[in-house]
C-alpha positions in Angstrom: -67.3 88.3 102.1 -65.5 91.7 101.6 -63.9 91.1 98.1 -61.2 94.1 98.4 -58.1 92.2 98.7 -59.5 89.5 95.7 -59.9 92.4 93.2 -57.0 94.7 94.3 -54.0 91.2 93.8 -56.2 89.8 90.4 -56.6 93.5 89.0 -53.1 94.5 89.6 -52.0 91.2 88.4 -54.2 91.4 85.1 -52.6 95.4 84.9 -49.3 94.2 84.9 -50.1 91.4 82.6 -52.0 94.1 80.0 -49.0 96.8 80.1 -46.8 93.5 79.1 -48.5 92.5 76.1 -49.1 96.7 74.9 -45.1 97.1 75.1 -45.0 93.4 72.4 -44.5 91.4 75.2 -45.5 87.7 75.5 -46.8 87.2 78.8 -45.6 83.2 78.4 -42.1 84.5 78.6 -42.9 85.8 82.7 -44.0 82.2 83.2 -40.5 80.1 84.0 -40.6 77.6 86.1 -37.5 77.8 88.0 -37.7 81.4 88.6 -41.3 80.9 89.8 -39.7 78.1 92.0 -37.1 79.6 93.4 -39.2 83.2 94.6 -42.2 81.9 95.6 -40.8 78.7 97.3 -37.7 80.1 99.0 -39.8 82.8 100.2 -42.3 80.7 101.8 -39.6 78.8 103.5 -37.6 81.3 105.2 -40.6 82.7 106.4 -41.8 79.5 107.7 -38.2 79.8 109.2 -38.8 82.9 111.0 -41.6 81.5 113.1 -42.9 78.4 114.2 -44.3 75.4 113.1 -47.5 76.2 114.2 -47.2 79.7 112.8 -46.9 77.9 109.3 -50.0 75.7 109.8 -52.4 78.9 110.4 -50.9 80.3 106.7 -53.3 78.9 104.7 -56.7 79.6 107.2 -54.6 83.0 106.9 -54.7 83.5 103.1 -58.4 82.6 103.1 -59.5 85.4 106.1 -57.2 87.4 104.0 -59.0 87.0 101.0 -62.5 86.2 102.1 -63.1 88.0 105.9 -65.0 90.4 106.8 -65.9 92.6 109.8 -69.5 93.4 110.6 -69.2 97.2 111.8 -69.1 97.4 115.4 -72.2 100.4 115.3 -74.2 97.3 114.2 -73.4 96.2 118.0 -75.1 99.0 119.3 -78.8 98.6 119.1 -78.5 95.1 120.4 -76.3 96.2 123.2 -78.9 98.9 124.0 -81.9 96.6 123.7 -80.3 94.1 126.6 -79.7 97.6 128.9 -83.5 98.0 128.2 -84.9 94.8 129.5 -81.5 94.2 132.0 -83.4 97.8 133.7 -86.5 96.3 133.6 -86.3 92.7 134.6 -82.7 92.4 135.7 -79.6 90.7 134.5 -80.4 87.2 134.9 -83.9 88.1 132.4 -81.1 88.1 130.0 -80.2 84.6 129.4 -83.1 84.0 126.9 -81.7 86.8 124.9 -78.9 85.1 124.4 -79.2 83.2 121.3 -80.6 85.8 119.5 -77.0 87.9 119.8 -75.0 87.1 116.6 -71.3 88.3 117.9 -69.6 85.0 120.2 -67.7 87.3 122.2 -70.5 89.6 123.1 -72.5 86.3 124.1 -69.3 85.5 126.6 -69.3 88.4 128.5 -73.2 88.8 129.1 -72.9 85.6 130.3 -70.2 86.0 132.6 -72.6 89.0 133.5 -75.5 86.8 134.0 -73.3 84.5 136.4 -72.3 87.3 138.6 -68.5 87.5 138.1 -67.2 90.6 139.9 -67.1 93.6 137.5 -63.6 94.3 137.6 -62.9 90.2 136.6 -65.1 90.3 134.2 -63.2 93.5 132.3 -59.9 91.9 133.0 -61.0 88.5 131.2 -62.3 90.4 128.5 -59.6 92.6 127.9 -56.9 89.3 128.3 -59.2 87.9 125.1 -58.6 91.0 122.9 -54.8 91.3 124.0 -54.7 87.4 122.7 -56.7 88.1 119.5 -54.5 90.9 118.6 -51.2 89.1 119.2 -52.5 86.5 116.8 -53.5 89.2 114.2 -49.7 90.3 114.9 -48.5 87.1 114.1 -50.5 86.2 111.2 -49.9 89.2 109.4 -45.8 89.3 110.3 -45.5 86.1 108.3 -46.7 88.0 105.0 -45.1 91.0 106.2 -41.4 88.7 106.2 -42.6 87.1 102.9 -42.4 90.8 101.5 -39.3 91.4 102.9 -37.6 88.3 101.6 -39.3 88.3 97.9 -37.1 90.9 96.4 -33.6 89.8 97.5 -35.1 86.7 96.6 -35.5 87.3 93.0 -31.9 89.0 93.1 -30.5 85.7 94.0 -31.9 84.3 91.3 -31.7 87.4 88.7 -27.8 86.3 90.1 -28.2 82.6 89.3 -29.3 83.5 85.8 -26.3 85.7 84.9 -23.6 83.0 86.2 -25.6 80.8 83.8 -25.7 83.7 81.0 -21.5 83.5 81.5 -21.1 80.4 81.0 -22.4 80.6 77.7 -20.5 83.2 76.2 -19.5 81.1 73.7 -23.4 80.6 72.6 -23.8 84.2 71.5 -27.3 82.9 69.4 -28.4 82.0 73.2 -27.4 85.3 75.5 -30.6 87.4 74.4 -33.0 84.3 76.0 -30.8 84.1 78.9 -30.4 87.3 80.3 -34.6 87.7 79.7 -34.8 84.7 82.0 -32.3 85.9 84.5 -34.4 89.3 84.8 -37.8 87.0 85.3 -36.7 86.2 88.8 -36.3 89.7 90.0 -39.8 90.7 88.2 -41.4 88.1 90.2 -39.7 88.9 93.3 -40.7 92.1 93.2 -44.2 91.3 92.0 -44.8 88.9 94.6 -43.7 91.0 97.6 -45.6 94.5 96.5 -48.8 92.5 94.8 -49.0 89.4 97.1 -47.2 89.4 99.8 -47.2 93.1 101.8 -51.1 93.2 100.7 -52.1 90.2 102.5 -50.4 91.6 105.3 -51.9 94.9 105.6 -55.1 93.0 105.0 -54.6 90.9 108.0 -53.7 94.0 110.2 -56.7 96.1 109.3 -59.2 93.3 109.8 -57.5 92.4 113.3 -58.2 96.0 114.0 -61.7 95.8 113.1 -62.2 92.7 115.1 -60.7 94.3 118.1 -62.5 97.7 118.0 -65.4 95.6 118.2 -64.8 94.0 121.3 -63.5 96.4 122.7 -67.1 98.5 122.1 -68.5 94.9 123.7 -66.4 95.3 126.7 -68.3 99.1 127.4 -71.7 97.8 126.5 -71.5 94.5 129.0 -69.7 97.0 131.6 -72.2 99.5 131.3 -75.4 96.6 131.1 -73.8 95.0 134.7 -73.3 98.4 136.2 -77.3 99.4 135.2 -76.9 102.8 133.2 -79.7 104.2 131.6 -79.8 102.5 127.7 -79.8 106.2 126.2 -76.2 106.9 128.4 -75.3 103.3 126.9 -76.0 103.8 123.4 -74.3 107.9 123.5 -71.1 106.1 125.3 -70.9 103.2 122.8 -71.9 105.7 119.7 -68.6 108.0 121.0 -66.0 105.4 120.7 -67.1 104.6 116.7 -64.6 106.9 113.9 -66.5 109.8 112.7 -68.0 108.2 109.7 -69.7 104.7 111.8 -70.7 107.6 114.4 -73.2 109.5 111.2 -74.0 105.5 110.3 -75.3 105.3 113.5 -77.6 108.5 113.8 
């Protein structure tokens, strides 16, 4: 579990929660229910809108990968990549089917085993590369719906900073009441605003950058199961696969 995105949306929200009680704040007064209705539930609905029903049933596996994902580096690839070239040089590519279980990453498994069974070289990267185009369209997707949410939050909370005043008017004649009202009118916008720059955009940023992990890592599994079927020497293998890591993996990797 890489904890990033669980102490970046609790820390800010215990910041913002801190700098209201130093100004004399009570931090009972942010917690309305309608406000907190009408942001977070509208939001989630006309995002839902902007997608599909099957888009809105991967949110919540979303919001945990979000939270609790993480990418094993792809230079962690390497070594196992460059031990199969070793033994696929020495005892050929079907000598590689009892190394199989020991590989950790699925999609690495899949193309040494399309490998194994012979499929032509140029199938083989196609299939491959289909699979990563796939995974990265639904990275795209997952992350637009928190991307949208972001988007909507703030206009959100307007509409109801909006609702609030109308209400505040209509009790003009309460002057006793105003002060409460227009605090509680104010609550929505807080919250839409909140939600979209601590909640919302994060998880969708989150959700892009892991997808990019993911996919960088495949894509290094595409080269190392290309280079393994075409029988390049392990030290070519491991220099090839070590040039494709950013700069900071690559001194990992020495």
């Amino acid at each position: 579990m890489d904890p990033a995105t669980l102490i970046g949306v609790i820390g800010a929200l215990v910041f913002i929660i801190v700098a209201n009680v130093m100004e004399g704040g009570n931090p009972m007064s942010l917690m309305l229910g309608p406000p907190l209705l009408l942001v977070f539930g509208t939001t989630i609905l006309i995002s839902i809108a902007g997608g599909t029903m099957g888009d809105a049933r991967n949110v919540p596996a979303s919001v945990v990968r979000a939270f609790t994902g993480k990418v094993e580096p792809a230079s962690a690839m390497i070594p196992e990549v460059v031990s199969l070239a070793e033994r696929a040089r020495r005892e050929g590519l079907l000598a590689l089917e009892d190394s199989l279980a020991t590989l950790r990453d699925p999609f690495l498994v899949r193309g040494v085993t399309m490998a194994i069974d012979g499929t032509d070289p140029e199938e083989l990267r196609e299939i491959l590369e289909a699979e990563v185009h796939a995974k990265r369209s639904e990275d795209r997707q997952a992350a637009k719906f928190f991307g949208d949410a972001g988007a909507y939050a703030p206009t959100i909370g307007i509409i109801g900073t909006v609702m609030g005043l109308v209400h505040v008017l209509e009790n003009l004649a309460a002057p006793e009441e105003l002060g409460h009202l227009i605090a509680g009118a104010f609550v929505a916008t807080l919250w839409g605003v909140t939600s979209a720059n601590v909640i919302w955009l994060p998880l969708s940023s989150r959700l892009k950058r892991l997808g990019e992990l993911e996919c960088s890592r495949m894509e290094l599994a595409i080269e190392g199961v290309a280079a393994i079927q075409a029988g390049s020497n392990p030290r070519i293998i491991a220099q090839k696969l070590t040039s494709l890591l950013p700069s900071r993996q690559r001194a990992e990797a020495a």
